[in-house]
Residue frames as qw, qx, qy, qz and C-alpha x, y, z in Angstrom:
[[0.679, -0.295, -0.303, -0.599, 41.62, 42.45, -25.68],
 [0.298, -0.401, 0.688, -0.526, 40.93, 41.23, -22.08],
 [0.546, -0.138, -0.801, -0.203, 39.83, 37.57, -21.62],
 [0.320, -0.382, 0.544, -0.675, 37.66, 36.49, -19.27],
 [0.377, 0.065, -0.924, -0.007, 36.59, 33.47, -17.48],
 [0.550, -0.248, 0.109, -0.790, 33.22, 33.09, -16.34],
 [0.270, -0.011, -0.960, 0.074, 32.79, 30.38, -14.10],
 [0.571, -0.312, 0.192, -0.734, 29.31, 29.13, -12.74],
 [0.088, -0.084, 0.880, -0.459, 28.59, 27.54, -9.96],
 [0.618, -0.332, -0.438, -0.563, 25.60, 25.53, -9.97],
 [0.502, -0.264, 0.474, -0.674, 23.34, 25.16, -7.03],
 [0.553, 0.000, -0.780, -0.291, 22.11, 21.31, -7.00],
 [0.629, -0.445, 0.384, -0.509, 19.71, 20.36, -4.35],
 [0.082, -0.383, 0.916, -0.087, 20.28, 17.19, -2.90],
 [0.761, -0.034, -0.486, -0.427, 18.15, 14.39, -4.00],
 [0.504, -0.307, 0.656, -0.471, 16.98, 11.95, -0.82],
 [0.638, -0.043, -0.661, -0.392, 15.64, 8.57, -2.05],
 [0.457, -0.265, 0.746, -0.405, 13.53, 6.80, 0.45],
 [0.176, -0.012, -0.972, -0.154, 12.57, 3.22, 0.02],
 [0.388, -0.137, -0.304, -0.859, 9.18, 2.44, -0.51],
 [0.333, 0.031, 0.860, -0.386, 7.29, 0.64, 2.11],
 [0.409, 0.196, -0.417, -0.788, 4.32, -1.43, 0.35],
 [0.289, 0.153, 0.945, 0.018, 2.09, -4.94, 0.67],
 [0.635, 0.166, -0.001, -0.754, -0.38, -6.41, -0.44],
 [0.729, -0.013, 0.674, -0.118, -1.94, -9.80, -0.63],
 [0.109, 0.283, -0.793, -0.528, -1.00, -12.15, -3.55],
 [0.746, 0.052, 0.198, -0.634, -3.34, -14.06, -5.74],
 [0.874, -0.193, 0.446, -0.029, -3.53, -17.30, -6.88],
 [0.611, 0.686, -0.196, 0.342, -1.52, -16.86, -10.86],
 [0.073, 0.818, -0.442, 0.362, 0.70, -14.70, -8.44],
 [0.599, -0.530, 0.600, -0.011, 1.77, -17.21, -5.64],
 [0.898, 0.107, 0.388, 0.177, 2.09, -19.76, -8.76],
 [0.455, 0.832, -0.138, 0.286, 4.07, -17.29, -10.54],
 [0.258, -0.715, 0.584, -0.283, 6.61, -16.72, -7.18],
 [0.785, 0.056, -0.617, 0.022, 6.24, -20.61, -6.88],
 [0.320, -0.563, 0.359, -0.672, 5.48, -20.21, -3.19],
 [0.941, -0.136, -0.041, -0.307, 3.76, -23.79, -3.09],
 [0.689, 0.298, -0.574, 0.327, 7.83, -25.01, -2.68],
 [0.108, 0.460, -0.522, 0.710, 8.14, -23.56, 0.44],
 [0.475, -0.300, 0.590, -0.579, 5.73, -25.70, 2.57],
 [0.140, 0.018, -0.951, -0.274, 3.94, -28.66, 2.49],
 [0.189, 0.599, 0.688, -0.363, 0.50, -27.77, 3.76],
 [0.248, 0.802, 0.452, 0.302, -2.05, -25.66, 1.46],
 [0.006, 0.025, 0.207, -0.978, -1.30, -21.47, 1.51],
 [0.145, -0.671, -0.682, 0.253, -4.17, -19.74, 2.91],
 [0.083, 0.975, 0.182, -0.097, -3.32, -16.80, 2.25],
 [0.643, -0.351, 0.001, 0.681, 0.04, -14.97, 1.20],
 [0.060, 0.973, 0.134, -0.179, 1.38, -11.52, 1.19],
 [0.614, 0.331, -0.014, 0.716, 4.41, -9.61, -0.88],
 [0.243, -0.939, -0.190, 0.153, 5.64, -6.81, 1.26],
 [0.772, 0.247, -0.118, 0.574, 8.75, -4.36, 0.76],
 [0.527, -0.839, -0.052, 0.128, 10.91, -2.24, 3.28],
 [0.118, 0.819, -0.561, 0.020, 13.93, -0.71, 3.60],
 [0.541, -0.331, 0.773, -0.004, 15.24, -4.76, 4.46],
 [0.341, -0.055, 0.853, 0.393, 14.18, -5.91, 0.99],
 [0.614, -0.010, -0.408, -0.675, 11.48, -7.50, -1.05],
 [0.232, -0.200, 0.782, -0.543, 9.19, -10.18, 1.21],
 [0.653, -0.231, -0.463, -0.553, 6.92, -13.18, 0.95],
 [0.236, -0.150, 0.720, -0.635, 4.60, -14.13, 3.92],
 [0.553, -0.131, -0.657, -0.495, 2.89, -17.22, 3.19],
 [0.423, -0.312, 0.608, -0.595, 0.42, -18.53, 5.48],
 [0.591, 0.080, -0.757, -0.267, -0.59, -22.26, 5.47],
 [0.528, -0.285, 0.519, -0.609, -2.88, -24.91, 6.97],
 [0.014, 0.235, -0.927, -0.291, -2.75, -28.33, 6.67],
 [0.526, 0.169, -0.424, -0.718, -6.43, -29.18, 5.79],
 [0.054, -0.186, 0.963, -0.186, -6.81, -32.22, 7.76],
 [0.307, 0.401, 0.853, -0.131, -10.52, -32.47, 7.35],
 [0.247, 0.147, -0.100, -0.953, -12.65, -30.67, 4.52],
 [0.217, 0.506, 0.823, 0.143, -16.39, -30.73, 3.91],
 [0.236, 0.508, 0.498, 0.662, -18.63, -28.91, 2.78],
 [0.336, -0.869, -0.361, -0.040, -19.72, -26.84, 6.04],
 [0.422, -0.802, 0.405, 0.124, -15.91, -26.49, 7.50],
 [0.833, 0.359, -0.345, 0.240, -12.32, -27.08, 7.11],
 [0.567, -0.755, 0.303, 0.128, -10.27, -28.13, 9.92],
 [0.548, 0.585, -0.486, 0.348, -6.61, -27.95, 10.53],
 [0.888, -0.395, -0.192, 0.135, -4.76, -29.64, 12.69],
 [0.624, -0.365, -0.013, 0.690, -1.58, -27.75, 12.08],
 [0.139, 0.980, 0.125, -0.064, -0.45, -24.23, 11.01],
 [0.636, -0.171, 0.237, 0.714, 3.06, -23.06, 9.91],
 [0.163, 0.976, -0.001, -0.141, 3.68, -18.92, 8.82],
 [0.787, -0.214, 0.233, 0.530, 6.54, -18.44, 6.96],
 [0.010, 0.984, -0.063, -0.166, 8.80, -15.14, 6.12],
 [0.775, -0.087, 0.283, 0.559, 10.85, -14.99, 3.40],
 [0.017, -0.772, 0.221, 0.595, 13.32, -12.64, 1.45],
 [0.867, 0.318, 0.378, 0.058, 13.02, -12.91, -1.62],
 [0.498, -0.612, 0.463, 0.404, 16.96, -13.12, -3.12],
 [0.124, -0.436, 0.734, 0.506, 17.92, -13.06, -6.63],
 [0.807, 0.006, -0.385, -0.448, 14.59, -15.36, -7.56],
 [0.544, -0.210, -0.783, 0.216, 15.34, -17.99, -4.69],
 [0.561, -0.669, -0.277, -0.402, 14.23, -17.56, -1.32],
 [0.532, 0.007, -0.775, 0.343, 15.79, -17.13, 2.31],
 [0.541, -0.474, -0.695, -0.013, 14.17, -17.84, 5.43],
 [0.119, -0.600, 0.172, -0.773, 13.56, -14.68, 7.80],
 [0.370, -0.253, 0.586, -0.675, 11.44, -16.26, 10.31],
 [0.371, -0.281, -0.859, -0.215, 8.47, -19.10, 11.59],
 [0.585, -0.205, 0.245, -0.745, 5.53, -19.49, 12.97],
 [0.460, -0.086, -0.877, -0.104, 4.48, -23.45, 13.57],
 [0.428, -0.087, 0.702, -0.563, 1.31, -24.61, 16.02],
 [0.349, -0.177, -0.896, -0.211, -0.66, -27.55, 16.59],
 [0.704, -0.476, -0.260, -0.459, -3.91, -28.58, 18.25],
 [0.034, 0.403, -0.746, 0.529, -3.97, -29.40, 21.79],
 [0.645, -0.241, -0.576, -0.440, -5.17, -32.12, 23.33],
 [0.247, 0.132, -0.786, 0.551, -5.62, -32.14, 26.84],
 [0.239, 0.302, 0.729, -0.566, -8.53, -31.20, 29.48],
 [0.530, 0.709, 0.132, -0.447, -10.22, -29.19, 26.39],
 [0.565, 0.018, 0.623, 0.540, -9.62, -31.05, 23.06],
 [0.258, 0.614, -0.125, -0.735, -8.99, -28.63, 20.56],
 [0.659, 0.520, 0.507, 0.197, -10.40, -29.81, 16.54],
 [0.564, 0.612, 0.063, 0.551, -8.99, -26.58, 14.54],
 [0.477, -0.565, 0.030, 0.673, -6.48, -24.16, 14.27],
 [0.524, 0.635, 0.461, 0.331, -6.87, -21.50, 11.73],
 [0.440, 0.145, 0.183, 0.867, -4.92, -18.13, 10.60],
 [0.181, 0.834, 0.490, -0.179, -7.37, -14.81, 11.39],
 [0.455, 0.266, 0.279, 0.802, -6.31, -12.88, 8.33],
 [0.123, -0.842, -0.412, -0.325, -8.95, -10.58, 9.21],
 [0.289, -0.956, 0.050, 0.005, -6.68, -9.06, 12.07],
 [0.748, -0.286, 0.159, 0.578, -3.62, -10.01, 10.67],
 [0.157, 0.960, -0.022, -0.233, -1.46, -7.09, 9.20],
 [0.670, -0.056, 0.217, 0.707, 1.84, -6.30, 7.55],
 [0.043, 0.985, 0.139, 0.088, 2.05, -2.22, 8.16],
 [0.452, 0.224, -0.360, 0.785, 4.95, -0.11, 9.20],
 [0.497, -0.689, -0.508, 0.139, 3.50, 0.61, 12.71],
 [0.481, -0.510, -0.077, 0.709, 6.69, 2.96, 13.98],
 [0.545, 0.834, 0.055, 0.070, 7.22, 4.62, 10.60],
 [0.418, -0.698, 0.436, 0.385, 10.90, 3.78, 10.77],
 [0.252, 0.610, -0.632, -0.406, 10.96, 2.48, 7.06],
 [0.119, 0.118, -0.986, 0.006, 10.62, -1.37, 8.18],
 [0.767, -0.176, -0.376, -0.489, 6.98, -3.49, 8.14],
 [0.125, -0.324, 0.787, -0.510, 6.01, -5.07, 11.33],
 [0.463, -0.062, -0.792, -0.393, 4.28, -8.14, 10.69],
 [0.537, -0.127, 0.464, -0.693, 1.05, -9.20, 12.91],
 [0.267, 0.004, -0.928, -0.259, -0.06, -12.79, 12.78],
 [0.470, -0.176, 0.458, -0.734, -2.87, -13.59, 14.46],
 [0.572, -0.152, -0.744, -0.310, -4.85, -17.14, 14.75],
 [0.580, -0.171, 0.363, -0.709, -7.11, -19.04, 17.05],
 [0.330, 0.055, -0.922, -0.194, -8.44, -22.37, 17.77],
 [0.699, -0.271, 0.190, -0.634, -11.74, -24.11, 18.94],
 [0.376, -0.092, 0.837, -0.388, -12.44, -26.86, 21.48],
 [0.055, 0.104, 0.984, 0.132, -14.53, -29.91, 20.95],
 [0.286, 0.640, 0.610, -0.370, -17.70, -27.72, 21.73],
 [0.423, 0.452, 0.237, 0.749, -16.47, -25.31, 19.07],
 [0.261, -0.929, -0.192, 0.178, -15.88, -22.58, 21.42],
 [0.428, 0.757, -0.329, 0.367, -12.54, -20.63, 20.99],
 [0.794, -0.517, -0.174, 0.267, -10.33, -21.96, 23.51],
 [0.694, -0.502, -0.054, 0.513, -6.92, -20.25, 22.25],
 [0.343, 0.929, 0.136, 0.042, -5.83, -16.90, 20.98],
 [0.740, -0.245, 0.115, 0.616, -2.62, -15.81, 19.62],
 [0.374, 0.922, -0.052, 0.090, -1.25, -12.40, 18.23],
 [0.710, -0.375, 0.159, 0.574, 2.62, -12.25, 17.23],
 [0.191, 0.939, -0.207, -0.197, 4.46, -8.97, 16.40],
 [0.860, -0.005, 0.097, 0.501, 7.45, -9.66, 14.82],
 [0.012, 0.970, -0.225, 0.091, 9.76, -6.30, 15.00],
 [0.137, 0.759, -0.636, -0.001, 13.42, -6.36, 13.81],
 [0.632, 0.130, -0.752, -0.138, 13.14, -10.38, 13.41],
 [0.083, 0.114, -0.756, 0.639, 12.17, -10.50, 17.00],
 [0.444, -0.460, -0.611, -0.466, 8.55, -12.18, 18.14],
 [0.125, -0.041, 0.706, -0.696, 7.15, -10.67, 20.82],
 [0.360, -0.277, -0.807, -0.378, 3.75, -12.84, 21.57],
 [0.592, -0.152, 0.336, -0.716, 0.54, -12.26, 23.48],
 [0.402, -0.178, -0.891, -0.112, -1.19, -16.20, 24.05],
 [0.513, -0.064, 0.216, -0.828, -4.87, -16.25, 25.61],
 [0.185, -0.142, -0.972, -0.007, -6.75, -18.95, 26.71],
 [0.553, -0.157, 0.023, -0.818, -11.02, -18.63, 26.99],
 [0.294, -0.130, -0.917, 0.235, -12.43, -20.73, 29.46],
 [0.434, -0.628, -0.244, -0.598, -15.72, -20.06, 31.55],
 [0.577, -0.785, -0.225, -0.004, -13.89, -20.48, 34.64],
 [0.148, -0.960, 0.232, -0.046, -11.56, -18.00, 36.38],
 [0.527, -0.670, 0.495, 0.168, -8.72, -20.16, 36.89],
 [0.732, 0.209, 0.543, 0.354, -8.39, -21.72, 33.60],
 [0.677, 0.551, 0.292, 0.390, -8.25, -18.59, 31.74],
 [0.699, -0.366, 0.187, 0.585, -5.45, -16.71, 30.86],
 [0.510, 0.848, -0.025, 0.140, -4.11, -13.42, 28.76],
 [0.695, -0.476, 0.090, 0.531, -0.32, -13.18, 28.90],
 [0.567, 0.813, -0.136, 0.011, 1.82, -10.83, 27.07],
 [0.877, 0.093, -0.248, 0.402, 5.85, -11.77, 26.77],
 [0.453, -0.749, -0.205, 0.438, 8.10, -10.24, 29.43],
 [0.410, -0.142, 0.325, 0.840, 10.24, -8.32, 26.57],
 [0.310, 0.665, 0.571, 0.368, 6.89, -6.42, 25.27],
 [0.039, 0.980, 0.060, -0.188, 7.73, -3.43, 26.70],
 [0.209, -0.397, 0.483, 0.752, 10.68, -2.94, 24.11],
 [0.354, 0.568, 0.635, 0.387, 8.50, -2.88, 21.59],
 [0.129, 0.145, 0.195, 0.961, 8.06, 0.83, 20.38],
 [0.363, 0.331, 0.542, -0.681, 4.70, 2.60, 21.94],
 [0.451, 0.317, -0.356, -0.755, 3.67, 2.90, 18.80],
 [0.438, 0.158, -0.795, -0.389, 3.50, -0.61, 18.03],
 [0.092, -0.137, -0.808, 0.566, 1.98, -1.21, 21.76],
 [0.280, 0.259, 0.249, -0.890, -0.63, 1.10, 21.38],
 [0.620, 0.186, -0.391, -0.654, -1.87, -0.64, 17.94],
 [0.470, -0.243, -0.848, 0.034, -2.08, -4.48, 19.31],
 [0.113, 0.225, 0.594, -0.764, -3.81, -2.71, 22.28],
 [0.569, 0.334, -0.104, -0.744, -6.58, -1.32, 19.98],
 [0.587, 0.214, -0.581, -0.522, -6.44, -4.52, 18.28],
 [0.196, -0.209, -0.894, 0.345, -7.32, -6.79, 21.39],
 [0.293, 0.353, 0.470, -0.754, -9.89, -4.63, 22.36],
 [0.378, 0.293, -0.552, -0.683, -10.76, -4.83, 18.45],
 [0.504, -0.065, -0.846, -0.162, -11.26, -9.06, 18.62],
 [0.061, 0.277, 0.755, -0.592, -13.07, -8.92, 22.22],
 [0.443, 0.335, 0.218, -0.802, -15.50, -6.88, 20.84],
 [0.532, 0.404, -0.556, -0.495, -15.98, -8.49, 17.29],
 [0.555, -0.020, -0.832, -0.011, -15.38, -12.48, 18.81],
 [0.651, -0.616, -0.243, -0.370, -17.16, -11.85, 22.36],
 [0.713, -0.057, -0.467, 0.520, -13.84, -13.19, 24.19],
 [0.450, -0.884, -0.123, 0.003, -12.56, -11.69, 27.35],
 [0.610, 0.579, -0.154, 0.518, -8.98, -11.72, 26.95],
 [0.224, -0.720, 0.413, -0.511, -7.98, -11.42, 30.29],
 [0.326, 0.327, -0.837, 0.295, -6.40, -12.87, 33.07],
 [0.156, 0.077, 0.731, -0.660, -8.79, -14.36, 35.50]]
């Protein structure tokens, strides 16, 4: 009697795992649960858990509250901070820090517009490109200065905008290294300047 030896070969497709891009804004249980309130000394305003193919992320924003009633609350200072979050501790990815200016146009606040800030993957390479965005008003309470910063691969590339009602005082710059930024990510802060001009009346331009 002939033996035989039946060998099979199994087919196994290859399994890919991609890493799940994700945010979303934390609430207040949750930033006291992460114990976020160590990591500055001014109030959070707002903070976000995001994750990417670079980790797990917290992106508190904070303002230091320097006057509150019951109409407004000004801030005199501002401070954005990006961390990884490691093992249950925290290390430090990146800042953001401004103050009021006080010079021909005294500025009174400085505040965080969450409304056009983001934390998306813009390129779709896997990694979340954070948008900050804030603003500050002059003694008349006009907006005098506008900021949006991309941060892409831990690198801030910043647009800064000054509104003035005459031509030579105001100002839209964008840094001289934005054109390494991916189109993609060019194309959406375009849309999203044209976004706040329309929405805050500003002009956002040079001249």
């Amino acid at each position: 009697m002939k033996n035989y030896i039946i060998c099979l070969i199994l087919s196994i497709p290859s399994l890919s795992f991609s890493q799940k891009v994700e945010s979303y804004i934390l609430d207040k249980e949750q930033i006291a649960e992460r114990e976020l309130k160590s990591l500055s000394d001014f109030p959070i305003y707002k903070a976000y858990e995001y994750q990417d193919k670079g980790g797990v992320f917290e992106l508190v924003l904070t303002e230091n509250r320097k006057t509150i009633s019951k109409k407004d609350t000004l801030n005199t200072k501002i401070k954005a901070l990006c961390e990884v979050n490691d093992h249950g501790g925290f290390l430090e990815k990146w800042t953001i820090n401004d103050v009021v200016e006080i010079n021909e146009s005294v500025e009174t606040n400085i505040w965080f517009w969450t409304k056009y800030c983001s934390t998306k993957d813009l390129d779709g390479d896997g990694y979340i490109e954070p948008i900050i965005v804030y603003g500050t008003r002059d003694e008349n309470n006009e907006i005098r200065r506008v900021k949006i910063i991309t941060v892409y691969k831990k690198q801030k590339y910043v647009i800064r905008a000054v509104e003035c009602n005459l031509d030579d005082c105001r100002s839209f710059k964008k840094d001289k290294n934005w054109s390494l930024l991916p189109k993609k990510i060019q194309i959406y802060v375009d849309q999203l300047v044209a976004k706040i001009r329309k929405e805050q009346g500003l002009l956002l331009k040079d001249g």
